[in-house]
N, C-alpha and C positions, 0 to 999 in steps of 0.2 A: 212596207214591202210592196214592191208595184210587178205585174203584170202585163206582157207586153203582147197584143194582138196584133197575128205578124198574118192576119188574113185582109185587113186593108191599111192602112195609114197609120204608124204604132200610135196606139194612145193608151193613156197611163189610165189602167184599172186598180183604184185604190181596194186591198185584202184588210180589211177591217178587223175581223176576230181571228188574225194570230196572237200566238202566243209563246211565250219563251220555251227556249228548247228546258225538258226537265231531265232527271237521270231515271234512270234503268236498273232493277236490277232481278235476281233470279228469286222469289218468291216461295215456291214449293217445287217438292222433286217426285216423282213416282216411276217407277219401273215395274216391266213383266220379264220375268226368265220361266221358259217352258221348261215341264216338270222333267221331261223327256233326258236322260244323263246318256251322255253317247264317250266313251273311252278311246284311248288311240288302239287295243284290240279290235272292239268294234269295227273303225275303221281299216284294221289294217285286213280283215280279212279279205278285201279285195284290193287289196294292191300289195307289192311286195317290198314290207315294209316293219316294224318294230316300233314299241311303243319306246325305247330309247331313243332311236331314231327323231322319229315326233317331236320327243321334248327338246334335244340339243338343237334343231332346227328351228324350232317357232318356241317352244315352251312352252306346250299346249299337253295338260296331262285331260284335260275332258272340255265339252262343248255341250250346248244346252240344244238340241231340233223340238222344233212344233210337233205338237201329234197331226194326227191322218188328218182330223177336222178342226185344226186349232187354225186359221186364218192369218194372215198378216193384220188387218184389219182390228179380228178378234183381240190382238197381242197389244196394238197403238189403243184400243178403246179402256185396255186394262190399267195399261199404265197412266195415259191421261187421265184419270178415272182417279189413282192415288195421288199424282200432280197436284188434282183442282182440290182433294182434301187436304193434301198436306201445306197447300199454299192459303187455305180458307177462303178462296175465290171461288163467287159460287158459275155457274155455266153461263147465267145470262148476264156475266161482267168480260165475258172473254168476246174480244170484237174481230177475234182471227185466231186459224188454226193454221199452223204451216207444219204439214208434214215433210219430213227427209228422208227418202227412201230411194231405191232402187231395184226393188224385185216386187215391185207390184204387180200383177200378171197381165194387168190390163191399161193400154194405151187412151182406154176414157173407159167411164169416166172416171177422175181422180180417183188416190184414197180420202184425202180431206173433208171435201164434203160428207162423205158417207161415216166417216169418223166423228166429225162435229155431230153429226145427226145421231149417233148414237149415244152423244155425250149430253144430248139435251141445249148447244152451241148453234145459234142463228148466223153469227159472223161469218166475214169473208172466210172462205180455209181453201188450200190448193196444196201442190206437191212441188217438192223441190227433190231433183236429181244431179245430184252431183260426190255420187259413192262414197266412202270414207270419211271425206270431209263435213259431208250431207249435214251432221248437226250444228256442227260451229256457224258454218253459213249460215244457215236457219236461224239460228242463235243472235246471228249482226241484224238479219233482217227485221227480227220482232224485237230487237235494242231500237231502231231505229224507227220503228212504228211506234213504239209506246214515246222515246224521246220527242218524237215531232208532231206528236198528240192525234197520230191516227187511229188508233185505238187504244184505249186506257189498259186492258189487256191480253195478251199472246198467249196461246197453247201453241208452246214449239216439241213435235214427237220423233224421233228417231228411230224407225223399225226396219228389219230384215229378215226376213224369210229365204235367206241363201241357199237352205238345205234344197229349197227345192229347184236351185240351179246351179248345182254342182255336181261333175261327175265323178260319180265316187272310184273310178279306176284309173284315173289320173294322178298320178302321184306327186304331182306338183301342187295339188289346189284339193287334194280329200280330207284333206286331215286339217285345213285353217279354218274355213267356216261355217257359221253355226251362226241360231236365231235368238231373236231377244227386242224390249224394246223401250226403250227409255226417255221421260218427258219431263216437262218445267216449263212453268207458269212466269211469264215476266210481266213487270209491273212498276209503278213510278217507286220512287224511293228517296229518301232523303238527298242519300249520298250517293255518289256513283257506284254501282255494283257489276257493271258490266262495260269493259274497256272495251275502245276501238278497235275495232279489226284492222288483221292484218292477212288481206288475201290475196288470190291471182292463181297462175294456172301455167299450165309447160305443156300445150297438146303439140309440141314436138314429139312426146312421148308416149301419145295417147295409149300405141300399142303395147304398152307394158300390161296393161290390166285390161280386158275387155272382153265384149261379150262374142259367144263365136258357135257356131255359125248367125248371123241377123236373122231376124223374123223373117224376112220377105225371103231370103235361102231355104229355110225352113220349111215358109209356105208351099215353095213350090218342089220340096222334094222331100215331104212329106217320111219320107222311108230311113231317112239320114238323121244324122245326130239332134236331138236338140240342143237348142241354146241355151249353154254351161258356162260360168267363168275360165277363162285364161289368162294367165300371168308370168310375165317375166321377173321369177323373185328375185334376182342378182340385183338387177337394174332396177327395182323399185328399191330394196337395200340401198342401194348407192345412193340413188337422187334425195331417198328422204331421209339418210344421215347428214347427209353436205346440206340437203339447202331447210330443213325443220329449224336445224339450230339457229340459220341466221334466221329463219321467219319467227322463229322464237324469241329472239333477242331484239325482234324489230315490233314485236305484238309488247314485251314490255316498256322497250321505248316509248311508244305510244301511248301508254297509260299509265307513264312516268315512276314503274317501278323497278326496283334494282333486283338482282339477281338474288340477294339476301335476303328481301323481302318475303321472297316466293315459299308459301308455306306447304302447296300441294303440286307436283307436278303429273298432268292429267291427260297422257297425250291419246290419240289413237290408238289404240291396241292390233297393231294390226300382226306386230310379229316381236315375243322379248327380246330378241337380239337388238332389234332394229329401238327401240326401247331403251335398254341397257346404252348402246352405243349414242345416243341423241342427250340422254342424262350424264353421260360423259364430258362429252363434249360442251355441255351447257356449263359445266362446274358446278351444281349446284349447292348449296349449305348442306355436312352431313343430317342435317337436322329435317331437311324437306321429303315430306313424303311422297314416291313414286311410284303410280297406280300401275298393278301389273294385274289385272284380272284376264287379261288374255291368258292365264294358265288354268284359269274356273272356267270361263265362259268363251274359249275362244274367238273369232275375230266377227262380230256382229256389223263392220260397215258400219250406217250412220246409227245404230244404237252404242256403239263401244264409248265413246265419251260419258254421255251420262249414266251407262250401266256401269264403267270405273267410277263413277264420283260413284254413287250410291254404296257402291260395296265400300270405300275409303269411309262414309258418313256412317252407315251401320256398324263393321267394325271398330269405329272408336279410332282410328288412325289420322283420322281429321273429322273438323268441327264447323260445325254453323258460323260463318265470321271469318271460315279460314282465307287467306289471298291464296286462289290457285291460277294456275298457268294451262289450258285448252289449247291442245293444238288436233286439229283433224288432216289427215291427209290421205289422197286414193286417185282412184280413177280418175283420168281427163290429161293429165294427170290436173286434181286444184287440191287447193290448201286455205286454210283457214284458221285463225291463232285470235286467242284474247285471254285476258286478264280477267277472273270474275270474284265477288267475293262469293263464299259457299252460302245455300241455303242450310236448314235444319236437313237434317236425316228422313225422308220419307214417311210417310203412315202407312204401312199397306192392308189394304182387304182382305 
């Protein structure tokens, strides 16, 4: 491999200790769901609404919020925590933490760092925003760090603390989200265990999901709403029935597996319809299992992928070894799809 120094005259700098690209795959799993059980009564008491309602809408019969002093932080250190035992990777093998998140409350410093630190993790760690999708990306990125031997292993965490920016008198957006937070350990592997992504982004659309009013609104008028999720759910319905499926059938393309194959289908839980309609459309074997924990734990953003495998791996509906099918999708609007085989079932604390 040569290197080419484009600061005077190129001359060829020979890279002596590369090494072949190796595979990836998902090691150990851990998640945190707060104890905190909040019902669509709960919610409906401020808005004017029915827990029938609720469920034919999203299919959301309860959602998990933090308590008063339970942290975002607190929730990503919990579940990485059961990650690094369940994958038997001890803290000083993990050469990076990448958190995915979006309701961190603070513009610096990260959560990552302050995570790693808590975990007893020296390595690089930062955050990655980019809503819904938040884990799967995180997911390609520390595939692609352990393949290219930047680090031997990844702590990738997926946390949301939504509750505490959502307004609950909005009847569009009180009743989907809820906090949670879900991790996994990547690491080399014989076999591939973690297929190529398949990503990209439509911020044509950006204002379907967003946040409203901006901090600097905010700032300066102090007296006015804070800043709450807003969402156009029609047109998020739309775009992520029409284009999941093909990102879906272009994430197994790329990791050369058939639709039959597909043992778990694991997508974002953002909404059961939206759900329902994307499994439709995919055809899949009656035989493939279809993670619907959006009706336990409603719509956690970048924890919803890994807190659906986990609930599929403790209940016994899928298995360590299974081929499942990730797809994340949200804000920006971005997307993000891969092929992984399952780890074991979690340890937890």
């Amino acid at each position: 491999m040569l290197l080419v120094d484009q600061r005077s005259a190129p001359v060829a700098i020979p890279i002596t200790n590369c090494q072949e690209i190796q595979n990836s795959s998902i090691l150990g799993l851990g998640v945190y769901r707060p104890s905190r059980v909040v019902t669509n009564d709960d919610i409906c008491r401020q808005i004017d609404s029915t827990d029938e309602w609720i469920r034919v809408r999203s299919g959301i019969r309860v959602r998990r919020f933090a308590g008063p002093d339970e942290t975002l932080i607190d929730m990503a250190v919990r579940a990485g925590r059961d990650a690094l035992r369940s994958s038997a990777v001890p803290p000083d093998q993990i050469g990076c933490v990448i958190v995915a998140t979006s309701t961190f409350p603070y513009q610096t410093p990260a959560a990552g760092p302050q995570i790693a630190h808590q975990l007893g993790i020296t390595g690089s760690a930062f955050d990655v925003s980019a809503g819904c999708a938040g884990f799967c990306l995180a997911l390609a990125l520390a595939s692609d760090v352990v393949r290219g031997r930047t680090a031997s292993h990844v702590l990738v965490i997926g946390v949301e603390r939504l509750s505490e920016f959502v307004d609950f008198t909005d009847k569009s957006t009180a009743f989907i989200f809820s906090d949670g937070a879900g991790a996994v350990v990547v690491g080399p592997s014989d076999e591939p265990g973690i297929g190529p992504v398949e990503w990209g982004s439509d911020g044509s659309q950006a204002h379907a999901l967003t946040q409203h009013p901006s901090l600097t609104t905010f700032r300066d008028n102090p007296m006015g709403p804070p800043p709450t999720v807003r969402m156009d759910g029609p047109a998020i319905f739309r775009w992520a029935v029409s284009e999941m499926e093909k990102v879906s059938r272009s994430a197994l393309d790329r990791a050369g597996v058939a639709i039959d194959e597909v043992d778990a289908f694991i997508p974002h839980q953002a909404n059961l319809r939206i759900t329902e309609a994307i499994t439709k459309r995919l055809k899949l074997k009656p035989a493939t299992v279809v993670a619907r924990d959006i009706v336990e734990a409603g719509n956690t953003s970048a924890a919803s992928v890994p807190l659906a495998m986990e609930t599929l791996l403790r209940t016994g509906d899928s298995h360590a070894g299974d081929t499942a099918l990730l797809v994340g999708f949200g804000a920006g609007l971005t997307y993000a799809a891969q092929v992984v085989t399952l780890p074991a079932a979690p340890q937890h604390s």
